[in-house]
C-alpha positions in Angstrom: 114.1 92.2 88.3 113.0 95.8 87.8 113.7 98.7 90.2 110.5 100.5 91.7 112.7 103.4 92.7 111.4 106.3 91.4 108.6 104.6 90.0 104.9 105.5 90.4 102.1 103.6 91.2 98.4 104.1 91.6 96.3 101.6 93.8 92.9 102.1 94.3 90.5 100.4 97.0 93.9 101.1 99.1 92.0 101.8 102.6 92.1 98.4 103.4 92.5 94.6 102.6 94.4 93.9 99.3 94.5 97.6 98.0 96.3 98.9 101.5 99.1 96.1 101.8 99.9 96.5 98.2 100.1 100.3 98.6 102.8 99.4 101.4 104.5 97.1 99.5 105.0 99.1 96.4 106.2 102.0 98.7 108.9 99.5 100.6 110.4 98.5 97.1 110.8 102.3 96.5 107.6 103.7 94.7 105.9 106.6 94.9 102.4 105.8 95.5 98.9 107.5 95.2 96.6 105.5 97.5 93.1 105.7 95.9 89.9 105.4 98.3 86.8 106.9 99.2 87.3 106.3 103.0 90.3 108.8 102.7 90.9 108.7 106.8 92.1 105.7 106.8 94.2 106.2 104.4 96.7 108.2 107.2 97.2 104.8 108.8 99.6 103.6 105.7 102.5 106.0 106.0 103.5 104.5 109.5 103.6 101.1 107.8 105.9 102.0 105.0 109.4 101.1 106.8 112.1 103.3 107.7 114.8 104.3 105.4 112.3 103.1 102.5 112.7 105.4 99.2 109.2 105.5 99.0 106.3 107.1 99.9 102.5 107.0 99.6 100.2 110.1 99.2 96.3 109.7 100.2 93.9 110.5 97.3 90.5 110.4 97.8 88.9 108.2 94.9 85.2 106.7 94.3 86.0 104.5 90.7 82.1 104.5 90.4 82.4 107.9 89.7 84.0 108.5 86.4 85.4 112.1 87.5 86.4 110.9 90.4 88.7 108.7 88.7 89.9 111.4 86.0 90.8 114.1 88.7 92.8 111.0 91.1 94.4 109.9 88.0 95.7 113.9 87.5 96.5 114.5 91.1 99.0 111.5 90.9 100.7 113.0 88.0 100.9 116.6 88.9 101.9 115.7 92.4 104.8 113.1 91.1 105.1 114.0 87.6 104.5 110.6 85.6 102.9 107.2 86.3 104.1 103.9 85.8 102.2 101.4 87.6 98.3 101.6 88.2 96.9 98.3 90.7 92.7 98.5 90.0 91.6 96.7 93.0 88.8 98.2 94.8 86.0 96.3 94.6 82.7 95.1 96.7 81.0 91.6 97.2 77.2 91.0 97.7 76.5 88.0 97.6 73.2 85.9 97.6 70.9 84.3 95.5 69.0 85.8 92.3 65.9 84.9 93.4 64.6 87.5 95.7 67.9 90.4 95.2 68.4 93.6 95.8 68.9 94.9 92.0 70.9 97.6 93.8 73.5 95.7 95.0 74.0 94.1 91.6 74.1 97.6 90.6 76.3 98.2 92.8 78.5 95.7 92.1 78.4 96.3 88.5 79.8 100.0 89.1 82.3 99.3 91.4 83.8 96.2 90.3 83.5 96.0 86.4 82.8 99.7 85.3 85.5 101.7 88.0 88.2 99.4 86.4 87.1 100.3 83.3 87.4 103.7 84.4 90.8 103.5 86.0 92.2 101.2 83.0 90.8 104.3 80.6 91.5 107.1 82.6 95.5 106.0 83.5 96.2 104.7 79.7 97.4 107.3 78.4 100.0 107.9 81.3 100.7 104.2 81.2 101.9 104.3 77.3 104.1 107.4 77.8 105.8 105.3 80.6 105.4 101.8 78.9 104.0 100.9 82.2 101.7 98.1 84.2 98.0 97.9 84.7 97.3 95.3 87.0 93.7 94.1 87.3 92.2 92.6 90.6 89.9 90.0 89.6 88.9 86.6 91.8 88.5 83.0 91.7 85.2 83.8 91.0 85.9 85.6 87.7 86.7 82.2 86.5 84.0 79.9 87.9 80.4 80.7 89.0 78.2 79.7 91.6 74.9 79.5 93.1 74.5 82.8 95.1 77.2 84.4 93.3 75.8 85.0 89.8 76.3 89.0 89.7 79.1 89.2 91.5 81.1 86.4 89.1 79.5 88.0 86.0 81.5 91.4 87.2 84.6 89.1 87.9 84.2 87.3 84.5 83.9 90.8 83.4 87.5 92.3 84.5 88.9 89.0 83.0 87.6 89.8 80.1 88.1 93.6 79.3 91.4 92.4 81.1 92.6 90.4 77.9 91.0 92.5 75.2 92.9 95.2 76.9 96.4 93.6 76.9 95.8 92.5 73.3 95.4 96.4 72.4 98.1 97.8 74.3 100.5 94.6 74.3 102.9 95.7 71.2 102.8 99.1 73.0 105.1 98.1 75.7 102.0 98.1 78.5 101.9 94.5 80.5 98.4 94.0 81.5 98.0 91.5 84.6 95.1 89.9 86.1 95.5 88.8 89.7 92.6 86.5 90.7 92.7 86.1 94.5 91.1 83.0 96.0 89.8 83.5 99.7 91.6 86.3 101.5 91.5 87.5 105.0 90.1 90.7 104.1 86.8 92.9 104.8 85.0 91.8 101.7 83.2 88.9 103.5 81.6 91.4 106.0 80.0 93.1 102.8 77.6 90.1 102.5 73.9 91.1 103.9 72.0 88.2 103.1 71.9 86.0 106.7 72.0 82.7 104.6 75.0 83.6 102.1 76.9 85.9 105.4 76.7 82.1 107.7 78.2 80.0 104.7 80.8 82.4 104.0 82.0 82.9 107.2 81.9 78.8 107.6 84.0 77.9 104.6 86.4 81.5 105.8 87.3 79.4 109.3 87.5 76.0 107.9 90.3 77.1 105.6 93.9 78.7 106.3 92.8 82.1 104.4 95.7 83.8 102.1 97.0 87.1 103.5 96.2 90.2 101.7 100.3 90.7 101.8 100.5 87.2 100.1 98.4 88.9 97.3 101.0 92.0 97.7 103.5 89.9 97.2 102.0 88.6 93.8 101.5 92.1 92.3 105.2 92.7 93.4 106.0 89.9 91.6 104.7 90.1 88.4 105.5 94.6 88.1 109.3 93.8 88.6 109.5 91.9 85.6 112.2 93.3 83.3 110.5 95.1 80.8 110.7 92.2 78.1 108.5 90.2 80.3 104.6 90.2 80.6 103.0 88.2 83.6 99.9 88.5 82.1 97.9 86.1 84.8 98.0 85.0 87.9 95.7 82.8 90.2 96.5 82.8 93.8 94.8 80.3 96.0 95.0 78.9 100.0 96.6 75.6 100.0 93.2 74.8 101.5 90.9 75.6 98.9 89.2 73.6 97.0 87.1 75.3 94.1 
């Protein structure tokens, strides 16, 4: 396995859920992380959780990836503050849910911004940083990015499109010496249920949430860990990370 000592990382959506624990992690195992985020106060509450004695550290960058700028001037402030960047985790991201018939259009846009074009902003904006170092992109996708259904048409057509920029991506930079990964979370205990506003959709999610023993956003931690401490010769290029419980 690879050292993350003296490493850097980059994890966006870090303020809470998937992107904070992973922040944490990568900062336990020695990194030196930028923790991405538009709420940027709560980003203060991750230093405490790195443990004591741990060789790294995470600095709090604020970062909107719907705003390409945004992305560009986090992307800088991680490598003027630590000099280099080896590891970037894309994984903020919003779910709103419900059927087509009767949408909001501006949650699919939305949805569209945040999800599919910020990691197409992130992927873009940290390349050239990540072939210098020979480094890992890893891509937060879903369950969903694999199979659709009813009431979750746009926000599967922006999962099925990270999976796919995802894999035209690592076929570009591959022979490079950049690993591309695509983590594809099933249902995690995390805030991205609570993002649902349609009554019908919020009631079914919160159903099939309690009837199953959710996954941990530290089991998805764990996962990215996994597959960025590959030695250098080896690319986890997917992984699809389920509850026991779940089904589809």
């Amino acid at each position: 396995m690879q050292s993350l000592e003296g490493k850097v990382a980059l994890v966006t959506g870090a303020s809470s859920g998937i992107g904070a624990a992973v922040a944490v992690a990568l900062a336990n195992a020695g990194a030196h992380v930028a923790a991405g985020a538009r709420r940027t106060d709560r980003l203060a509450e991750l230093a405490p959780r790195v443990a004591a004695g741990a060789a790294g550290e995470i600095l709090p960058v604020k970062l909107d990836v719907a705003d390409e700028q945004s992305v560009r001037d986090a992307v800088a402030t991680t490598v003027e503050h630590f000099g280099r960047l080896d590891v970037v985790v894309s994984n903020a991201g919003v779910m709103l849910v419900g059927p087509v018939q009767g949408a909001d259009t501006a949650d699919w846009t939305r949805m569209v911004n945040t999800n599919l074009l910020g990691s197409m902003y992130v992927a873009h904006a940290a390349l050239p940083y990540l072939l210098e170092s020979k480094g890992t992109l890893v891509q937060t996708s879903s369950t969903a990015g694999r199979s659709a259904s009813a009431g979750s048409g746009a926000y599967a057509a922006t999962k099925f499109g990270v999976n796919a920029f995802a894999e035209a991506l690592r076929q570009e930079v591959t022979t490079q010496g950049v690993r591309v990964v695509l983590i594809e979370p099933g249902m995690v205990d995390t805030e991205l249920a609570s993002h649902v506003t349609d009554p019908t959709m919020l009631a079914m999610a919160e159903q099939l949430y309690a009837s199953v023993r959710t996954l941990r956003p530290e089991d998805i931690a764990n996962a990215v860990l996994y597959a960025v401490t590959q030695p250098g010769h080896v690319a986890v290029n997917e992984l699809l990370v389920r509850p026991t419980d779940q089904v589809a």
